[in-house]
N, CA, C and O atoms as a GROMACS GRO file, in nm:
protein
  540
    1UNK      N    1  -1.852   1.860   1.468
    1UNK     CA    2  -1.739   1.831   1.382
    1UNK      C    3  -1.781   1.723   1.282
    1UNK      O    4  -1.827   1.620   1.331
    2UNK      N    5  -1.772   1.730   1.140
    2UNK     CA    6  -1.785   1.678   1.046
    2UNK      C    7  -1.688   1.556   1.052
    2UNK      O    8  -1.596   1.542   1.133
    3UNK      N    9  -1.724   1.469   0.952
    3UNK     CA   10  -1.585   1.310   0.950
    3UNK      C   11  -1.521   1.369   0.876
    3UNK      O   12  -1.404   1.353   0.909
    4UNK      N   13  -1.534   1.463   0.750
    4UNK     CA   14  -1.385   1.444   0.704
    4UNK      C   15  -1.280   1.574   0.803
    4UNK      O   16  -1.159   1.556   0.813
    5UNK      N   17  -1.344   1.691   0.865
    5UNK     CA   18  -1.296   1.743   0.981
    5UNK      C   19  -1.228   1.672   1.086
    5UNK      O   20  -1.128   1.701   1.152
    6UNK      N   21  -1.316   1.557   1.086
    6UNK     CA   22  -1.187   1.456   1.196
    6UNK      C   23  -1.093   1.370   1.110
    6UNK      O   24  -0.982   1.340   1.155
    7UNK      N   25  -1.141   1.322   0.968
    7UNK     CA   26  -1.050   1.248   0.949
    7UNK      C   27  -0.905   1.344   0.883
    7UNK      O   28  -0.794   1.293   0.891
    8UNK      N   29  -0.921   1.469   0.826
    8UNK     CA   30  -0.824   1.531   0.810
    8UNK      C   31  -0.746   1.586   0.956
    8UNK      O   32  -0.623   1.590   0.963
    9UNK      N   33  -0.818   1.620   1.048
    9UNK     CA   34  -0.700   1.653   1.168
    9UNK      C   35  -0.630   1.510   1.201
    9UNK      O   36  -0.510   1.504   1.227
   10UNK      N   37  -0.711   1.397   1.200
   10UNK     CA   38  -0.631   1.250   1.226
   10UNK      C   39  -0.535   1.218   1.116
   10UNK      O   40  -0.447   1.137   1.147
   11UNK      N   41  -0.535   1.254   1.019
   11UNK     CA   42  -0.418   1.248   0.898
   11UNK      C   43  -0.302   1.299   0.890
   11UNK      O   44  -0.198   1.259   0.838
   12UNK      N   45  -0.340   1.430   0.968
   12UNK     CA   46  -0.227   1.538   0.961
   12UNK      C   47  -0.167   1.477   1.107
   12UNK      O   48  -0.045   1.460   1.098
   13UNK      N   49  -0.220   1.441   1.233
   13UNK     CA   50  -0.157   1.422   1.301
   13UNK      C   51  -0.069   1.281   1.304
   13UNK      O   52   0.036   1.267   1.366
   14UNK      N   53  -0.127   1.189   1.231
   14UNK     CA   54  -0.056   1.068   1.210
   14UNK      C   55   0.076   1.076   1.151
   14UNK      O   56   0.171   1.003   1.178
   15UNK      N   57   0.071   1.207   1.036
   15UNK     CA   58   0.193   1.233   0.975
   15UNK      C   59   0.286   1.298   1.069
   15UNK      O   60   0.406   1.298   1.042
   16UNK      N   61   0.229   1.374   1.213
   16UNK     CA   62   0.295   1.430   1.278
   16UNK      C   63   0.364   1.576   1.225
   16UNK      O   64   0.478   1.619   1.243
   17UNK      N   65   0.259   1.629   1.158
   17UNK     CA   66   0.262   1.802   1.119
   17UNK      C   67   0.161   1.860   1.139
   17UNK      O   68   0.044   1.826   1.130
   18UNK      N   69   0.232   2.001   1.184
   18UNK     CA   70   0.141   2.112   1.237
   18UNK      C   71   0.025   2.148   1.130
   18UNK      O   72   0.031   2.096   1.018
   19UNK      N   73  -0.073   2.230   1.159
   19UNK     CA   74  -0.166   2.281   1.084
   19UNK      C   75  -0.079   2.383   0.985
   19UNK      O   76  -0.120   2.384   0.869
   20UNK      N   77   0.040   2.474   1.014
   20UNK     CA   78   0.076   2.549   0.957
   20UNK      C   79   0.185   2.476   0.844
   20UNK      O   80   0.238   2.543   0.755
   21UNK      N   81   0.214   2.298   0.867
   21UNK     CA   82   0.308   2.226   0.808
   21UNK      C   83   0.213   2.204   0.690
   21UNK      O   84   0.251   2.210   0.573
   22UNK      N   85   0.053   2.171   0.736
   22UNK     CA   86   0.014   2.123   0.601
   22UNK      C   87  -0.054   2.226   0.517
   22UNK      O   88  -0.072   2.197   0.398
   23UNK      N   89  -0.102   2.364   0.569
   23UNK     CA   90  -0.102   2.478   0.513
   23UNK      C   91  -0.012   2.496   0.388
   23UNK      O   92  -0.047   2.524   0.273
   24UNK      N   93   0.131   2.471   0.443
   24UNK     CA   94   0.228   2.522   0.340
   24UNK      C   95   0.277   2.383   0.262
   24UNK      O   96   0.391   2.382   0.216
   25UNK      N   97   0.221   2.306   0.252
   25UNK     CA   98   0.193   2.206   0.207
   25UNK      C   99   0.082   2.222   0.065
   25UNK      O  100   0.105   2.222  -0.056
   26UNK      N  101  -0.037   2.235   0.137
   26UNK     CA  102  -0.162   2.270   0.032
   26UNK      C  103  -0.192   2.397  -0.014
   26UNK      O  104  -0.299   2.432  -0.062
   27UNK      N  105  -0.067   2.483   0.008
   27UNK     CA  106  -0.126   2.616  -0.026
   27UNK      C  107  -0.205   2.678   0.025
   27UNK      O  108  -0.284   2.742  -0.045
   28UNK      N  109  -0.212   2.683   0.172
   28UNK     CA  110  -0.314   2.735   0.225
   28UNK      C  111  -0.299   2.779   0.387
   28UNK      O  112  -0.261   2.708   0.480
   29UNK      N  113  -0.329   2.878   0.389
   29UNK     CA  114  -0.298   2.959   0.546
   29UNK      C  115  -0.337   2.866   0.678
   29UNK      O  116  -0.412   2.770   0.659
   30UNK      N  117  -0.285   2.895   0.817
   30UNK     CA  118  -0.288   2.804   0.875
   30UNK      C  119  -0.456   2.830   0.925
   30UNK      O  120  -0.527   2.730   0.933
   31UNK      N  121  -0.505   2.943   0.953
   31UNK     CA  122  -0.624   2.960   1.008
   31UNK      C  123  -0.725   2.840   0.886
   31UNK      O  124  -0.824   2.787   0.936
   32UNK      N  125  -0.702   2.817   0.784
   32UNK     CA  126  -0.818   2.784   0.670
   32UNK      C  127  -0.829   2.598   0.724
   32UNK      O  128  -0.914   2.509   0.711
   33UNK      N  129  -0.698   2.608   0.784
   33UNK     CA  130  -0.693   2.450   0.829
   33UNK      C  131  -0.717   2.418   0.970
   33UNK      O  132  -0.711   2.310   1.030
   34UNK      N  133  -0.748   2.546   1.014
   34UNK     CA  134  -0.855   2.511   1.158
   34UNK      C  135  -0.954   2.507   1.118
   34UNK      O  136  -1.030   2.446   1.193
   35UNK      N  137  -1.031   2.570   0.967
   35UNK     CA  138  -1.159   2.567   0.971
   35UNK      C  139  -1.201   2.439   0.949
   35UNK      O  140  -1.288   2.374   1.006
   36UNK      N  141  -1.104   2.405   0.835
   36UNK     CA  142  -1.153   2.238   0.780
   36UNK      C  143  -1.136   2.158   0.951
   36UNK      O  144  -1.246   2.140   1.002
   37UNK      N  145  -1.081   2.136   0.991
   37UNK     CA  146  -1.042   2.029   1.158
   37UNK      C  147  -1.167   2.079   1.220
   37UNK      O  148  -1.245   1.984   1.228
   38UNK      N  149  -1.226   2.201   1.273
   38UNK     CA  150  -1.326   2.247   1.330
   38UNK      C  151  -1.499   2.228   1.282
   38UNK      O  152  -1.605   2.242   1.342
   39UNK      N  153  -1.453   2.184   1.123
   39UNK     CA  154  -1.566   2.155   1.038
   39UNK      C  155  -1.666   2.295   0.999
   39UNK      O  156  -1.776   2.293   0.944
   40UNK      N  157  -1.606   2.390   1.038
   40UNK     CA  158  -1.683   2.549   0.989
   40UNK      C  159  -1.653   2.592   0.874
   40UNK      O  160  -1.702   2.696   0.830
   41UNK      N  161  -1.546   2.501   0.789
   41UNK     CA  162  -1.495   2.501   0.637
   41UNK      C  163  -1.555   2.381   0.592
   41UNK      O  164  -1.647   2.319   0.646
   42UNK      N  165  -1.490   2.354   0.481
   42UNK     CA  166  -1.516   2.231   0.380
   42UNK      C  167  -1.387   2.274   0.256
   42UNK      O  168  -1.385   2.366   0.174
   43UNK      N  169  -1.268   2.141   0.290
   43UNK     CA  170  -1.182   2.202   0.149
   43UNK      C  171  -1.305   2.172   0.019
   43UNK      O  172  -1.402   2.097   0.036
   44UNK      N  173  -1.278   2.244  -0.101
   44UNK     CA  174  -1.368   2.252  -0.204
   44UNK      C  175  -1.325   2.082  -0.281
   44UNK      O  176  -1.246   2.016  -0.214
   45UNK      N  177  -1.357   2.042  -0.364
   45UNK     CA  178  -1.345   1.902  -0.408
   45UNK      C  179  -1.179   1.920  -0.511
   45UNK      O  180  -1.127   1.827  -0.573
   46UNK      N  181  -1.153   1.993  -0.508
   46UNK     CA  182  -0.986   1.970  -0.580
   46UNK      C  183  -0.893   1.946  -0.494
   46UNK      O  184  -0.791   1.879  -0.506
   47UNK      N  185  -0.956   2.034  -0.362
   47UNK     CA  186  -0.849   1.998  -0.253
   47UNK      C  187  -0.889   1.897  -0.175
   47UNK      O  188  -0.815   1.853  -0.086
   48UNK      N  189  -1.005   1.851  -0.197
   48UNK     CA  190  -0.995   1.728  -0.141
   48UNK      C  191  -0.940   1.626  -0.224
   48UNK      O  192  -0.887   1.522  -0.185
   49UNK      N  193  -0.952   1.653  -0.307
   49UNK     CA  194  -0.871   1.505  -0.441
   49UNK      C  195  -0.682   1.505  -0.368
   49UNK      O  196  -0.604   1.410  -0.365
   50UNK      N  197  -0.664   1.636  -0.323
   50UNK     CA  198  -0.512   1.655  -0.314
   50UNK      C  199  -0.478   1.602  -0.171
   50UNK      O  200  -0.383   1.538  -0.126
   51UNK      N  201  -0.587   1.650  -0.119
   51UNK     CA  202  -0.550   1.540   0.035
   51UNK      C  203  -0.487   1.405   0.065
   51UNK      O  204  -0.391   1.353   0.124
   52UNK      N  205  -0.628   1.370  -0.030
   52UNK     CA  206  -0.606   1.249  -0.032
   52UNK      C  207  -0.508   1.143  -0.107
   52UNK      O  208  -0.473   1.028  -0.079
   53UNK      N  209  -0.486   1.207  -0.186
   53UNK     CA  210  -0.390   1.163  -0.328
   53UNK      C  211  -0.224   1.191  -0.186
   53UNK      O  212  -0.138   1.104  -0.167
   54UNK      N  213  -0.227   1.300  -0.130
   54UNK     CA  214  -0.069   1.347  -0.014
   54UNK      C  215  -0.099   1.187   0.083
   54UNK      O  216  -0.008   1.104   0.083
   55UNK      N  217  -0.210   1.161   0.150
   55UNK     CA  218  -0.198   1.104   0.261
   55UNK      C  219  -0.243   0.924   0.200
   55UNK      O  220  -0.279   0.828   0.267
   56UNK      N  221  -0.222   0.937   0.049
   56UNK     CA  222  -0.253   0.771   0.060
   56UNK      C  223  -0.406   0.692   0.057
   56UNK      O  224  -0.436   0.572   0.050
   57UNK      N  225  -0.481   0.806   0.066
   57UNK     CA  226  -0.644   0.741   0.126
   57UNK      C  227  -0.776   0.769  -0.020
   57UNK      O  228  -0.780   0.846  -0.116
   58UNK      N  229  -0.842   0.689   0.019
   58UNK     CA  230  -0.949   0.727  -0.082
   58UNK      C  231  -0.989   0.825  -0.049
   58UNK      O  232  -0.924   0.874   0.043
   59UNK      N  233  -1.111   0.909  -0.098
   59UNK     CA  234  -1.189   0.991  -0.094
   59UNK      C  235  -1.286   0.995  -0.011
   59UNK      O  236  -1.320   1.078   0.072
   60UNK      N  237  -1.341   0.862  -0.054
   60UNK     CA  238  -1.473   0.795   0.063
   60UNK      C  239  -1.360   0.742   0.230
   60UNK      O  240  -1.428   0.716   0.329
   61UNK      N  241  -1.302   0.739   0.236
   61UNK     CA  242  -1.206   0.756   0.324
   61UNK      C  243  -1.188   0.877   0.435
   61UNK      O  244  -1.199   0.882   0.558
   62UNK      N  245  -1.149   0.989   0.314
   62UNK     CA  246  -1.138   1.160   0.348
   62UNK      C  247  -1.268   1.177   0.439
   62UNK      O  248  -1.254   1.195   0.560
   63UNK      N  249  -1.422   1.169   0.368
   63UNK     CA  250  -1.473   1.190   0.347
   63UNK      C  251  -1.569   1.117   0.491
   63UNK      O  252  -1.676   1.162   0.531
   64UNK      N  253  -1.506   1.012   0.540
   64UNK     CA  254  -1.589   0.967   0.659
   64UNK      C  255  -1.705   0.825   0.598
   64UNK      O  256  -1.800   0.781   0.663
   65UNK      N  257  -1.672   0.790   0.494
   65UNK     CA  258  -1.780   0.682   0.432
   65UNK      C  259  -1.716   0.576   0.445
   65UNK      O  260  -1.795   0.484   0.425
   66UNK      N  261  -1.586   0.525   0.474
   66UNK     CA  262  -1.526   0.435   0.512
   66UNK      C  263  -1.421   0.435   0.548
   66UNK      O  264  -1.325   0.510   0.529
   67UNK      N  265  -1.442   0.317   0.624
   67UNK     CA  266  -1.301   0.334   0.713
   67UNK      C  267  -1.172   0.251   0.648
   67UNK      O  268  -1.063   0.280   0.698
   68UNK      N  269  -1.173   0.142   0.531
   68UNK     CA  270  -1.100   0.130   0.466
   68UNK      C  271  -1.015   0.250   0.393
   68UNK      O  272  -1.081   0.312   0.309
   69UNK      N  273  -0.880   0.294   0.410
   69UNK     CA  274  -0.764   0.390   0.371
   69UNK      C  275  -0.815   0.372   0.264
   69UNK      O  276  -0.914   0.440   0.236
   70UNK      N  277  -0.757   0.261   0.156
   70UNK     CA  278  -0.691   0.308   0.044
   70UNK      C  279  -0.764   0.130  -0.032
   70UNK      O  280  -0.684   0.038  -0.015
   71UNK      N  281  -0.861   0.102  -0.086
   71UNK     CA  282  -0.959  -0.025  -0.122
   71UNK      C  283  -0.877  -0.007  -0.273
   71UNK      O  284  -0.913  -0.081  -0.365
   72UNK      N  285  -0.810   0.055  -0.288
   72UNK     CA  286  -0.789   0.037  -0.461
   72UNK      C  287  -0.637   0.046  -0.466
   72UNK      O  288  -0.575   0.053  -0.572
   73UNK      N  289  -0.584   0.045  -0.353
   73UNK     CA  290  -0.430  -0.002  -0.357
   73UNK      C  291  -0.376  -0.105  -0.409
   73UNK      O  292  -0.395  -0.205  -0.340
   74UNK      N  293  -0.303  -0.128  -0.523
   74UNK     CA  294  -0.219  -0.265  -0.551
   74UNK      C  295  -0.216  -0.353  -0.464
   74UNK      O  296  -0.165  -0.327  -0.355
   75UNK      N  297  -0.277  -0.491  -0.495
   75UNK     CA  298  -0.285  -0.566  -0.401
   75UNK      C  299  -0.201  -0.724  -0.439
   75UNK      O  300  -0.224  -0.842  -0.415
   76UNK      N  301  -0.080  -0.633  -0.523
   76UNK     CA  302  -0.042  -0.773  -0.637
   76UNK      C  303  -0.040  -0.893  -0.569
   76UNK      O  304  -0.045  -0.879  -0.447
   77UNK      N  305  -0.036  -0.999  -0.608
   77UNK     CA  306   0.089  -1.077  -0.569
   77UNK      C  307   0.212  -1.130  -0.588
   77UNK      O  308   0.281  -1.137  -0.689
   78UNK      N  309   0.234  -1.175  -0.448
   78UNK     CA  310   0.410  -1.143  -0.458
   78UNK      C  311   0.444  -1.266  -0.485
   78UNK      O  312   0.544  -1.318  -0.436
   79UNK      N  313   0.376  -1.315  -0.553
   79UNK     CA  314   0.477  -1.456  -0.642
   79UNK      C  315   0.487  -1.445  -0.810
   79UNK      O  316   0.407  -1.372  -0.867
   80UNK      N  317   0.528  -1.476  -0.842
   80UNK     CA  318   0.542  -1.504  -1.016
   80UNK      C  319   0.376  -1.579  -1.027
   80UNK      O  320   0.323  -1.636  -0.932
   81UNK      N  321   0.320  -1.563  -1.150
   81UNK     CA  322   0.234  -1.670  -1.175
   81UNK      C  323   0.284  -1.813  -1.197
   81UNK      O  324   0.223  -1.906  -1.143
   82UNK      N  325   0.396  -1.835  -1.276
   82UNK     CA  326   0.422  -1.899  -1.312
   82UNK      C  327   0.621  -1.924  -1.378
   82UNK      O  328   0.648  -1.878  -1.489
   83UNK      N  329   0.724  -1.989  -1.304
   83UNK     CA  330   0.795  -1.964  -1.392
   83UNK      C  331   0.811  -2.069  -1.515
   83UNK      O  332   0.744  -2.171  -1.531
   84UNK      N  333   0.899  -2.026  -1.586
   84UNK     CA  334   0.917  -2.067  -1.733
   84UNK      C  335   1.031  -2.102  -1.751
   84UNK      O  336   1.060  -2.206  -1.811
   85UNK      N  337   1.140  -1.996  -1.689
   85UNK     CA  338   1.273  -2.070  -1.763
   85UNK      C  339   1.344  -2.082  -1.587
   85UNK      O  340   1.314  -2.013  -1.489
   86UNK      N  341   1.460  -2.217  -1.599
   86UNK     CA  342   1.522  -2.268  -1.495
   86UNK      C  343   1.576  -2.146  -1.439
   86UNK      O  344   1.553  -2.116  -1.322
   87UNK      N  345   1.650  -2.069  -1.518
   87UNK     CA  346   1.722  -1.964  -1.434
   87UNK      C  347   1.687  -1.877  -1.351
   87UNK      O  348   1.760  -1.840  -1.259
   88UNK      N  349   1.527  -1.817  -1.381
   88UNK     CA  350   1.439  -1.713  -1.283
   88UNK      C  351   1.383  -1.823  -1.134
   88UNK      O  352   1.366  -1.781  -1.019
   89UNK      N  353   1.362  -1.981  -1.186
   89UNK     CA  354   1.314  -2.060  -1.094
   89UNK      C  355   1.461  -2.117  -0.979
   89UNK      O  356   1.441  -2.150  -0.862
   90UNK      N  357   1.565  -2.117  -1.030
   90UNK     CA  358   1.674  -2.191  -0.928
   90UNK      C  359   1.701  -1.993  -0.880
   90UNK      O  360   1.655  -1.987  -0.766
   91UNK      N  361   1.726  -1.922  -0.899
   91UNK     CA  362   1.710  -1.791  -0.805
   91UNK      C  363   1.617  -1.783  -0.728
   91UNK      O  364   1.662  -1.721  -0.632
   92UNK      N  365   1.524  -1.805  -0.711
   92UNK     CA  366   1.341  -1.817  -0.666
   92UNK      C  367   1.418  -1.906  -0.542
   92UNK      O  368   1.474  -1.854  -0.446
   93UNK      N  369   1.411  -2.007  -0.560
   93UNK     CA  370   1.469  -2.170  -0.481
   93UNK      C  371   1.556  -2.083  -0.386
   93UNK      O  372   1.531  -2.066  -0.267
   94UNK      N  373   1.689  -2.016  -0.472
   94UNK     CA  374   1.772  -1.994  -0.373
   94UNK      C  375   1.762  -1.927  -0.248
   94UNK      O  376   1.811  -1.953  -0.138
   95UNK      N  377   1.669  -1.812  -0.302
   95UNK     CA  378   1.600  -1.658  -0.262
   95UNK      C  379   1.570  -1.741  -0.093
   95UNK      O  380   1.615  -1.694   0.011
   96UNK      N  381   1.495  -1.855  -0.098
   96UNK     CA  382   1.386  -1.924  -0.048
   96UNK      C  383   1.512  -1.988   0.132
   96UNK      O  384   1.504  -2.109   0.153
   97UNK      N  385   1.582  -1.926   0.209
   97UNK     CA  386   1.635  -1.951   0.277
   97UNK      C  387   1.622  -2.084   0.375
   97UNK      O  388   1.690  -2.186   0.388
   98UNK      N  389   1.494  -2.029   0.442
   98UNK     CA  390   1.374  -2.183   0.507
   98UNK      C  391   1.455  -2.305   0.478
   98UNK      O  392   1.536  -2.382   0.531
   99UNK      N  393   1.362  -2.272   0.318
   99UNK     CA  394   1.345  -2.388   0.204
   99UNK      C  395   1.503  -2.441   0.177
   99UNK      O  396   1.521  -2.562   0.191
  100UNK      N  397   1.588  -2.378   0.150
  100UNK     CA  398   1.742  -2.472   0.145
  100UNK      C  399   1.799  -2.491   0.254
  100UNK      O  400   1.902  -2.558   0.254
  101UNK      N  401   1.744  -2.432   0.388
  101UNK     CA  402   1.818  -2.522   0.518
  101UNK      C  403   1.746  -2.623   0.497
  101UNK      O  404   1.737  -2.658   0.614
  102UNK      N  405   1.683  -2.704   0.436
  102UNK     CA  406   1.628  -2.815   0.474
  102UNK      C  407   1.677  -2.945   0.390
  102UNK      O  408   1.694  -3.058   0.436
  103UNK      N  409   1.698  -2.900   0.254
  103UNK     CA  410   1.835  -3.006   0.234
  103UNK      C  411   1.775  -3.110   0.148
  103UNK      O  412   1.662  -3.070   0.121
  104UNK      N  413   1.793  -3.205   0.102
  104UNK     CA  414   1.776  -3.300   0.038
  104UNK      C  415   1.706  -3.238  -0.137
  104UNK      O  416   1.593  -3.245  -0.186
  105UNK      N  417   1.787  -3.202  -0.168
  105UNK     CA  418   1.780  -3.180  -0.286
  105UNK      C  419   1.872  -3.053  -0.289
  105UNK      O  420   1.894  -2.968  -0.202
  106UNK      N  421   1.940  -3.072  -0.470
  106UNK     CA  422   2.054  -3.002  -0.476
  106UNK      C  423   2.003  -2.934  -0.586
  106UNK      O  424   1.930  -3.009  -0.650
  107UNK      N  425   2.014  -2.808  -0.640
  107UNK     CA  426   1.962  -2.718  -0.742
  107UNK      C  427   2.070  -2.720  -0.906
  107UNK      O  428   2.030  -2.705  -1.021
  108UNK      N  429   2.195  -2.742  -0.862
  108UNK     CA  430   2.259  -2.772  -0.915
  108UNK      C  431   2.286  -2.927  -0.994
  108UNK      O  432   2.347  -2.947  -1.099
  109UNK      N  433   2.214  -3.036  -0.895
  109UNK     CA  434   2.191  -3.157  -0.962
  109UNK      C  435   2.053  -3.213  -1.017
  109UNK      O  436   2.024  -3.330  -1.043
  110UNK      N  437   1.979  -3.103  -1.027
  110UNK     CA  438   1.898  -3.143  -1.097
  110UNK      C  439   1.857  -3.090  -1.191
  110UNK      O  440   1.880  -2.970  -1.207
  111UNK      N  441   1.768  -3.178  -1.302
  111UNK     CA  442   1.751  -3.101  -1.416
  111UNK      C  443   1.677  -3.015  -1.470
  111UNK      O  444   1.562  -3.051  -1.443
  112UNK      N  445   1.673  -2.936  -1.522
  112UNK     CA  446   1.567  -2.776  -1.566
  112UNK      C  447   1.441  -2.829  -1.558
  112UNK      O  448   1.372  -2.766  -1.479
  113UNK      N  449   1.356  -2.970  -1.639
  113UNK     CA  450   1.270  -2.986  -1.624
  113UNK      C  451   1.252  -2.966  -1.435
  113UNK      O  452   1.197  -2.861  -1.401
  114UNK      N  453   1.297  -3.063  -1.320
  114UNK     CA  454   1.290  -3.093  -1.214
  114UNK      C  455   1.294  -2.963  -1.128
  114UNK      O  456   1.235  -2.958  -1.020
  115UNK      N  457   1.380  -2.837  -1.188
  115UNK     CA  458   1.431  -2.740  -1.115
  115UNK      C  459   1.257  -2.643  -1.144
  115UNK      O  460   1.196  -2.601  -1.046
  116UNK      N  461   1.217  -2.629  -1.246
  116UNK     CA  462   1.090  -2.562  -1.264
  116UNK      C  463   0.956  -2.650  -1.203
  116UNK      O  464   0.851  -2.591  -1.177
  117UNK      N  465   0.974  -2.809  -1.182
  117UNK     CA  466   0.862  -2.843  -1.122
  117UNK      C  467   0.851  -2.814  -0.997
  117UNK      O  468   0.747  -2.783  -0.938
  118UNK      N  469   0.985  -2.826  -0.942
  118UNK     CA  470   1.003  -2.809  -0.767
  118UNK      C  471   0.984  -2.668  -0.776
  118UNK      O  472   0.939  -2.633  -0.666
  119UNK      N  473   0.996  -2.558  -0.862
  119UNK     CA  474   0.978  -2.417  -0.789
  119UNK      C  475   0.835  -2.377  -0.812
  119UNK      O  476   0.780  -2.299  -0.735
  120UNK      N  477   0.760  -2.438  -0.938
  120UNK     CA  478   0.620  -2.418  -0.930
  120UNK      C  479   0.502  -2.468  -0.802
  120UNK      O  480   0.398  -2.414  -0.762
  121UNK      N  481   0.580  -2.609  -0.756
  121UNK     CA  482   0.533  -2.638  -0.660
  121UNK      C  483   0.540  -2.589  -0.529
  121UNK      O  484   0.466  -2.600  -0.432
  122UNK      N  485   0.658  -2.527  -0.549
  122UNK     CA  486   0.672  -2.398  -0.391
  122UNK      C  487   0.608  -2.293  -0.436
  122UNK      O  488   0.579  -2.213  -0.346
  123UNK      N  489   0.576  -2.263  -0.540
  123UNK     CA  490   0.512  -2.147  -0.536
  123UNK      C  491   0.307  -2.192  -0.546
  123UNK      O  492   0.203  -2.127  -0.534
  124UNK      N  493   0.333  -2.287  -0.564
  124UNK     CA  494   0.150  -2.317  -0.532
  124UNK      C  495   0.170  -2.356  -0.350
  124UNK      O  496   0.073  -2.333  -0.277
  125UNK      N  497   0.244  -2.389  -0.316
  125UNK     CA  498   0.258  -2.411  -0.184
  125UNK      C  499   0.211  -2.267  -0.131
  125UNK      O  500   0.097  -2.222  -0.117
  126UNK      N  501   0.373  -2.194  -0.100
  126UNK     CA  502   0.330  -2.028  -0.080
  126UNK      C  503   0.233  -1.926  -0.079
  126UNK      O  504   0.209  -1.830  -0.006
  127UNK      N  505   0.171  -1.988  -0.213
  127UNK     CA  506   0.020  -1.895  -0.243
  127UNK      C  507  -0.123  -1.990  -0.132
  127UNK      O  508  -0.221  -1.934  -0.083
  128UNK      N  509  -0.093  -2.117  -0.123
  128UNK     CA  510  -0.198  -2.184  -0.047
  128UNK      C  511  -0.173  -2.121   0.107
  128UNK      O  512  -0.269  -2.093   0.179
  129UNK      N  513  -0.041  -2.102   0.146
  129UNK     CA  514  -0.007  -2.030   0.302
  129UNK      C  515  -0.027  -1.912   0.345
  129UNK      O  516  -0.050  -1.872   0.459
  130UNK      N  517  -0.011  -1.831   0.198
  130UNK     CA  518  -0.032  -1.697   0.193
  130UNK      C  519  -0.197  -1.674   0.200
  130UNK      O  520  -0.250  -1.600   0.283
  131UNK      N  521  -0.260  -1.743   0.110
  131UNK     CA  522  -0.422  -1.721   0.168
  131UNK      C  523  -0.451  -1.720   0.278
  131UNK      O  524  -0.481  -1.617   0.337
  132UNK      N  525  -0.450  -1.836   0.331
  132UNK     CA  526  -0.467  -1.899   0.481
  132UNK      C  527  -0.463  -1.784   0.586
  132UNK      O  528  -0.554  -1.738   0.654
  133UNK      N  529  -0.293  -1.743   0.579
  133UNK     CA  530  -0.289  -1.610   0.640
  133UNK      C  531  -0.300  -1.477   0.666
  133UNK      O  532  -0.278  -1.412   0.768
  134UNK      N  533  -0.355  -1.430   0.508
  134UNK     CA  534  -0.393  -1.283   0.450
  134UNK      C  535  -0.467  -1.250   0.629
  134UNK      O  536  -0.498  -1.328   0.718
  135UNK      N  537  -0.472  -1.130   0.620
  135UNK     CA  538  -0.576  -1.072   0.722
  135UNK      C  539  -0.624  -0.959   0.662
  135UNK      O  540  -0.709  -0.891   0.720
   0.00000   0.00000   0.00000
């Protein structure tokens, strides 16, 4: 059995569909998708682009060259770079639940300059915690 023979029967079963689910899926009879799982086939390279493009994964993935899914997935981040105006930053603050049970400071009494320094600084905070913890 070939890797992408195992990694396509492990795809299809992760999704939890039959050989005949992803047949009628890819256009293709259920016997053609025992061949690919059995490795006595090979989908041709369009249907492998389509596999992979259905299940999320690279190619070199499909393909048994790595075991990383998907290396070119959006990996944004989930903070602003930077805000700019008070109103996107005291929503940010509010958003921030933790952060206002804790009190001593009021969003409302302070001023736009103060309201954008305190949210830039939670957000260099956040991004220093968020490294730390990436896995």
């Amino acid at each position: 059995m070939s890797n992408i023979s195992k990694r396509i029967k492990q795809l299809r079963l992760e999704k939890n569909i039959t050989q005949e689910q992803f047949g009628k899926i890819f256009g293709i009879v259920k016997s053609t998708v025992s061949l690919y799982e059995s490795g006595k086939s090979t989908p041709d390279d369009d249907m492998k682009k389509k596999i992979a493009e259905y299940f999320d994964v690279s190619l070199d993935f499909l393909m048994g060259n790595s075991n990383i899914r998907n290396p070119y997935k959006d990996k944004k981040d989930p903070f602003p770079e930077e805000f700019t105006s008070p109103e996107e930053a005291v929503k940010f603050l509010l958003e921030q639940n933790v952060i206002m049970g804790f009190g001593g400071f009021d969003v409302n009494t302070m001023s736009d300059e103060e309201v954008l320094e305190f949210a830039n600084e939670l957000l260099n905070q956040l991004r220093i915690l968020s490294y730390k913890y990436k896995k």
